[in-house]
C-alpha positions in Angstrom: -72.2 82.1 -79.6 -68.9 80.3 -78.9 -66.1 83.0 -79.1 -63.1 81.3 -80.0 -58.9 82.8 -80.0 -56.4 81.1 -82.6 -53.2 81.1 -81.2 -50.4 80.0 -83.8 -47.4 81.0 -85.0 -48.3 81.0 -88.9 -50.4 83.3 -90.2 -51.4 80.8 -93.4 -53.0 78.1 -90.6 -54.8 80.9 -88.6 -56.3 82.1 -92.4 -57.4 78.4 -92.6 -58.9 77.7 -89.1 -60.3 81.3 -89.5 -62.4 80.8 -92.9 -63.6 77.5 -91.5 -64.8 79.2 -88.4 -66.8 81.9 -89.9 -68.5 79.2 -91.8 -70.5 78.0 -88.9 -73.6 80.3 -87.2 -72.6 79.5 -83.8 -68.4 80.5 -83.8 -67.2 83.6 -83.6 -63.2 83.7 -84.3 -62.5 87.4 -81.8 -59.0 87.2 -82.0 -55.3 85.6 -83.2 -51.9 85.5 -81.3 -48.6 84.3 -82.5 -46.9 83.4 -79.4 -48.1 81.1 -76.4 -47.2 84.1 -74.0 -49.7 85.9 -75.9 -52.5 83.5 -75.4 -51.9 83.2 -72.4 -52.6 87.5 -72.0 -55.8 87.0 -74.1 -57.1 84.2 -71.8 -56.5 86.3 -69.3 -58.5 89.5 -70.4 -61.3 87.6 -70.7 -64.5 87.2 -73.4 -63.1 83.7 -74.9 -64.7 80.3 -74.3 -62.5 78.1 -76.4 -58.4 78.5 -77.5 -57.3 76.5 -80.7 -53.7 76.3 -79.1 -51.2 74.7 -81.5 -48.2 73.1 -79.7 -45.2 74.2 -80.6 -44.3 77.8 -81.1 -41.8 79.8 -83.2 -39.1 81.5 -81.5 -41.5 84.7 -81.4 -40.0 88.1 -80.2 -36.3 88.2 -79.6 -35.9 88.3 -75.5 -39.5 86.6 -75.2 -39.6 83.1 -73.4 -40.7 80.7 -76.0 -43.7 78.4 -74.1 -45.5 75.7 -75.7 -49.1 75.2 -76.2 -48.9 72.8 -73.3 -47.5 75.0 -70.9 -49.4 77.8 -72.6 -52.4 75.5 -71.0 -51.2 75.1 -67.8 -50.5 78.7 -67.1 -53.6 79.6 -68.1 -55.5 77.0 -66.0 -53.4 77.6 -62.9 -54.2 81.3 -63.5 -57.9 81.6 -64.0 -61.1 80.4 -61.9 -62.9 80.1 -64.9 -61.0 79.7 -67.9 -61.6 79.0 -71.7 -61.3 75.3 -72.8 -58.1 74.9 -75.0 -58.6 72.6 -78.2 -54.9 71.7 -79.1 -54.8 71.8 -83.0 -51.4 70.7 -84.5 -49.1 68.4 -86.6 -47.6 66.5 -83.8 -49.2 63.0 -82.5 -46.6 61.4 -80.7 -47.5 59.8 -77.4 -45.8 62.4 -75.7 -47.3 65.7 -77.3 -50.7 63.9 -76.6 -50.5 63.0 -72.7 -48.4 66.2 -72.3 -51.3 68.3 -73.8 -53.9 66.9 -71.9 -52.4 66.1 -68.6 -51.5 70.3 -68.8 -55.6 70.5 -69.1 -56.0 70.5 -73.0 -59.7 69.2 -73.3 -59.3 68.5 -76.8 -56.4 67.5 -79.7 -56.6 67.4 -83.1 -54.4 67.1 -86.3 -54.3 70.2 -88.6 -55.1 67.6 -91.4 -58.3 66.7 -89.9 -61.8 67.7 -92.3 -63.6 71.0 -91.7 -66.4 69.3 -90.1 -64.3 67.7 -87.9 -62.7 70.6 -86.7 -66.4 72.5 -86.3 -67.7 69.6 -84.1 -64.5 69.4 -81.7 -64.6 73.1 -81.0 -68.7 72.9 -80.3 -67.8 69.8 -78.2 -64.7 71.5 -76.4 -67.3 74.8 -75.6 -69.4 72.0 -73.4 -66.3 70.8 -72.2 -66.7 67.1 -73.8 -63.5 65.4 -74.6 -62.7 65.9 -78.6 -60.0 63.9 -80.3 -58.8 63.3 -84.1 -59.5 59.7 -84.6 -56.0 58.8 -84.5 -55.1 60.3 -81.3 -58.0 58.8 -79.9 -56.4 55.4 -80.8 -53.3 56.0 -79.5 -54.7 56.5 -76.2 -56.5 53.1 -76.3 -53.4 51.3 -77.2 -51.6 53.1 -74.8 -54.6 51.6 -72.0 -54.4 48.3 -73.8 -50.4 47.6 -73.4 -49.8 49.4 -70.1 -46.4 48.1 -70.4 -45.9 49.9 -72.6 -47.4 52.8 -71.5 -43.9 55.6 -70.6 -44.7 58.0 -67.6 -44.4 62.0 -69.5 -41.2 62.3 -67.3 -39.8 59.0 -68.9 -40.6 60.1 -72.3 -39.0 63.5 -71.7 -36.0 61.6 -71.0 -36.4 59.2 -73.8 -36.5 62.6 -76.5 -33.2 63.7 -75.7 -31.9 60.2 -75.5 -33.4 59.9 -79.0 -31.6 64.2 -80.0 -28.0 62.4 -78.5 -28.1 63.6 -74.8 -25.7 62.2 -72.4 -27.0 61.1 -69.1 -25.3 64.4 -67.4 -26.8 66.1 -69.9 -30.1 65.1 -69.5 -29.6 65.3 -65.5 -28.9 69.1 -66.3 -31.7 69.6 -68.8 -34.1 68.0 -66.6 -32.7 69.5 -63.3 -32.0 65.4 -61.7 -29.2 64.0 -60.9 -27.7 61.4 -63.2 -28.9 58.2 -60.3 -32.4 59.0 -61.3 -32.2 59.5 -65.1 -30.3 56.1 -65.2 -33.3 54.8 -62.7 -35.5 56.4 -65.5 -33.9 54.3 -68.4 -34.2 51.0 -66.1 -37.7 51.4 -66.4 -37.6 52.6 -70.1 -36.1 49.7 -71.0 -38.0 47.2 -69.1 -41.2 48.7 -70.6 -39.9 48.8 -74.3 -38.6 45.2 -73.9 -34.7 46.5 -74.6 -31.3 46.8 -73.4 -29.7 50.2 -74.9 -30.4 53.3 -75.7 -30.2 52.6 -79.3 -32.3 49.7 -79.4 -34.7 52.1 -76.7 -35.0 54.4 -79.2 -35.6 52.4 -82.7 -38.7 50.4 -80.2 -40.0 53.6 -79.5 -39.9 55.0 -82.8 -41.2 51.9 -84.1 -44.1 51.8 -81.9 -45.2 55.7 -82.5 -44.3 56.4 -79.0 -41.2 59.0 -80.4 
């Protein structure tokens, strides 16, 4: 039996992924959270073999740090000697919620629109620890092998999102705890790999080419 945790913020998507679940022989849905924080305590208590982490989380409790899925991941991996495999389930496919997911130790990632059966064959494959991907993640990632260059490092793409949400360079510096030398070394190489010369033109490429 593969015991299985839902951990997202909206009730109406863990109702979903839950009556899907109970369809199958073989999954057993023993618990929900609404906060990443929260499945990161379940992990940690043990009795789970596979988290259907979404990514981004709701500001939760007032006072609580808000932690994404992917952190949510990495806490939990860094925390454990044995711990559950975490299926990311969400709406987000950029290149950067992908690589960030599964570089934090995400074994799988799939879109909440994918089919039922979909979704019941990437948790059974997540349980054995096999790689499970929506189709169109999995083609990202292959174009992303294809064009290395245009393939963005995760800390380049960090700085590219608040480039894209209007950041200065000092701001970004601060957010991302550099100094301003190696965020503008950071665009030098954003815009060699995007084939641009500004910001703005670095962003509309990205956008353009599903990397943002």
């Amino acid at each position: 039996m593969i015991r299985v945790l839902l951990a997202d913020d909206h009730e109406i998507v863990r109702l979903g992924l839950r009556a899907v679940l109970e369809e199958a022989e073989d999954i057993m849905v023993v618990g929900e959270v609404a906060t990443a924080e929260a499945a990161i305590s379940a992990a940690q208590a043990g009795g789970i073999d596979v988290i259907l982490m979404d990514l981004r989380f709701g500001a939760g409790v007032e006072g609580t740090k808000v932690t994404t899925g992917a952190e949510a991941t990495a806490a939990i991996k860094a925390a454990m000697d044995n711990p559950p495999k975490v299926l990311v389930v969400t709406n987000y496919d950029t290149d950067a919620d992908i690589l960030g997911a599964i570089e934090a130790g995400a074994v799988g990632y799939l879109l909440k629109d994918s089919p039922p059966s979909e979704l019941l064959a990437a948790v059974r494959s997540t349980a054995e620890g096999d790689s499970a991907l929506s189709p169109v993640v999995a083609d990202r990632l292959m174009t992303r092998v294809r064009t290395p260059r245009m393939s963005l490092t995760p800390r380049e793409l960090e700085v590219l999102q608040l480039v894209a949400s209007g950041s200065s360079n000092r701001e970004i510096g601060q957010e991302l705890m550099l100094s301003e030398a190696t965020v503008k070394s950071h665009l030098v190489h954003i815009y060699d790999k995007l084939g641009v010369r500004s910001r703005t033109s670095a962003v509309a490429a990205a956008r353009e080419q599903g990397v943002l």
